[in-house]
N, C-alpha and C positions, 0 to 999 in steps of 0.2 A: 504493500500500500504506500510506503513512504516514497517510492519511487518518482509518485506523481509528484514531489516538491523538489528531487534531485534533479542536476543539468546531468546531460550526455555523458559518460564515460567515468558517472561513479555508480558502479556497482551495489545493490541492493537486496539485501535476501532477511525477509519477515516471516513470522509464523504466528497465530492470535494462539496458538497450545503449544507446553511443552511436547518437545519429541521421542516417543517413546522409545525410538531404537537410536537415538543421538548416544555419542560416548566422547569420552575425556581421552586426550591420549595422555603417555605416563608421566609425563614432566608438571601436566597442571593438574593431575589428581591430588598434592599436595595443598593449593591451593583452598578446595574447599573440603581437607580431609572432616572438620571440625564443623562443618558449618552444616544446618540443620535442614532436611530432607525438601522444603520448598527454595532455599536458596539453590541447592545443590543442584536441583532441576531447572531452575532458571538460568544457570550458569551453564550447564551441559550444554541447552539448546542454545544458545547466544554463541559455542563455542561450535559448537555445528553449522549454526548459521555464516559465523567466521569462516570456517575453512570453504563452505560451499561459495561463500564471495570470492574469496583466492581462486578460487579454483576458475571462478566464470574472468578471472585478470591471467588465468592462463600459468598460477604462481601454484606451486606446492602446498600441501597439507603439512603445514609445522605447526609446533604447538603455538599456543595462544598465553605466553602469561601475563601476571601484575605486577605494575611497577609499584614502589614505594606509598602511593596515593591511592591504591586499589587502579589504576588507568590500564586497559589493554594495551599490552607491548607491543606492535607492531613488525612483520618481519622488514630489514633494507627495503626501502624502495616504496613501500607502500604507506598509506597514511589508512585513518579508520576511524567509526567509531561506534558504539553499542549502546541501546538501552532497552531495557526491561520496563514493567510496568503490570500490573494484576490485567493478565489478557494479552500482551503482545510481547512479541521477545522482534528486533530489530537491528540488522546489522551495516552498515555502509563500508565500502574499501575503496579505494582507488589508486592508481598510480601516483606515485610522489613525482614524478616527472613533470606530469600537467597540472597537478590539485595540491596544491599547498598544507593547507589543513581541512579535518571536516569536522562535526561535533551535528550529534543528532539528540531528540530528546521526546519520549513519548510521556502523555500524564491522562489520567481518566477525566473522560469529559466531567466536571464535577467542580463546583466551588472550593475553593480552599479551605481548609479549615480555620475556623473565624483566629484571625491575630499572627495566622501565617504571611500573611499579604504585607502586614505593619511589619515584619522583621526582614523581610526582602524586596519590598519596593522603597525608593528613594520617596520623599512627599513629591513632586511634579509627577512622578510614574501612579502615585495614586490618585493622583487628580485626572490623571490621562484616562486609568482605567473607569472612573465612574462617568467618564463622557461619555466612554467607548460603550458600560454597559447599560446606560439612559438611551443609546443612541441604537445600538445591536444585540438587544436584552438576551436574544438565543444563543451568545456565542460565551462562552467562560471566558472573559477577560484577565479574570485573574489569574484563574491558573494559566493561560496562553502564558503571562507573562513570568510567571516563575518557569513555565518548558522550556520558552527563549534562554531566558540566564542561563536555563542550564545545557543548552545546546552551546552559547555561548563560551562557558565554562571549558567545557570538552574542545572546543573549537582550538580556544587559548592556551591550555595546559602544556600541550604536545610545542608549543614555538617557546612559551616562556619559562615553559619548568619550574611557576610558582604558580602559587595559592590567586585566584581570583574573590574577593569578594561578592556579594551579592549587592554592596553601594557603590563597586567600582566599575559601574557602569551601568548608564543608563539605555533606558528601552524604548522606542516609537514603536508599537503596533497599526498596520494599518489595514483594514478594512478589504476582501473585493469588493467587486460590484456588489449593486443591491440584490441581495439572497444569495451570496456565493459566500460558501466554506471554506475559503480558502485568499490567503493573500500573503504580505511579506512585513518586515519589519527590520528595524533598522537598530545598531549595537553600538553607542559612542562610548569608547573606552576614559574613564577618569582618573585614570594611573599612568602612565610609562608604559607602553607597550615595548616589544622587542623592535630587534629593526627583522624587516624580511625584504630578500632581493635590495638590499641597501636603503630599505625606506621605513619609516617608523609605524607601527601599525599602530592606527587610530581605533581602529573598530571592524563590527562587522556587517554586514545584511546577509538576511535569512529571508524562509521561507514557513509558510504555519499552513495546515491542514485539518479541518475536523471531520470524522467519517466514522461511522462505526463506534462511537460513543468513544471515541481516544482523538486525544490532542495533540496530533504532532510537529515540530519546529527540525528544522535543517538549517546550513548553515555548510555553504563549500565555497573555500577561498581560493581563485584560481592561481595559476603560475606555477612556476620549480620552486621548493620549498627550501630556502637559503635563509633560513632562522640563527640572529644572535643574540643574546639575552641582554645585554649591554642596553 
């Protein structure tokens, strides 16, 4: 499904259940030796999901581990990114040749829950949202905007190798047409970004999708991926 908000030539493989005959191969069974019988199966399929997107880039079946931040490792070459959600497991890859970074993020179509919004919208982002939901009472604004961040997050992590906050950076959601599911939004970075291809990253634009009772956001940065943290 998420496909419909990716450009050309990044690869996408979804599933709304986990997959019964998915399997770990041995290097990330450490990963969630510990971890409790519904993460474990959220993580199997996400890691199936992974290797079947390698595979449609033409790249090998290698394992898939975590770096330091719980973040998918990515093999050379590729860039990526995953999320889960009660109902969808979601994976994007693409070549680091043409796609710089990507960051994806699924959330249940669904309100926030109350005082979540106050810990992760900036005040202007909350002023935006109650336009947005005066104006397009059917679409979850709120949570759209906590999916963005965290698309955004994913997006960022993989060039700067630090911590994003959730005030360091602000959100435009906007709208499509009248009655359309679907539209984009825009990521002004409030910190220092890294430089990429020799130029300072500001931000991002993404893309947002609702279908199927899930909220999805994307977010793929074009160019060769020439990240320096400075």
């Amino acid at each position: 499904m998420i496909e419909k908000i990716l450009p050309a030539g990044v690869m996408a493989v979804d599933t709304f259940d986990d997959l019964p005959d998915a399997t770990l191969l041995p290097a990330e069974e450490g990963i969630v030796a510990t971890a409790v019988e519904k993460r474990r199966r959220e993580f199997t399929t996400a890691r199936h999901c992974a290797r079947a997107g390698l595979a449609r880039l033409g790249r090998p079946a290698v394992p898939i581990l975590s770096g330091r931040l719980a973040e998918p490792l990515w093999p050379a070459g590729v860039v990526g990114s995953i999320t889960h959600c009660a109902g969808y497991r979601g994976v994007v890859v693409a070549d680091a040749a043409t796609i710089t970074t990507v960051g994806i993020d699924a959330e249940p179509d669904e309100p926030l829950t109350p005082g979540v919004l106050e810990s992760v919208a900036l005040p202007d982002e909350r002023v935006h949202i109650a336009e947005l939901l005066q104006a397009r009472p059917e679409i979850r604004w709120d949570r759209m905007l906590f999916c963005a961040k965290e698309a955004v997050y994913k997006s960022w992590y993989p060039l700067a190798q630090r911590w994003l906050d959730f005030d360091d950076a602000v959100i435009t959601l906007r709208p499509g047409s009248a009655g359309a599911l679907t539209g984009d939004f825009d990521a002004r970075l409030l910190v220092v970004g890294p430089r990429v291809a020799g130029h300072r990253l500001t931000g991002f634009t993404g893309r947002w999708l609702v279908e199927q009772g899930l909220i999805l956001t994307a977010i793929v940065l074009p160019g060769h991926r020439r990240a320096t943290h400075s």
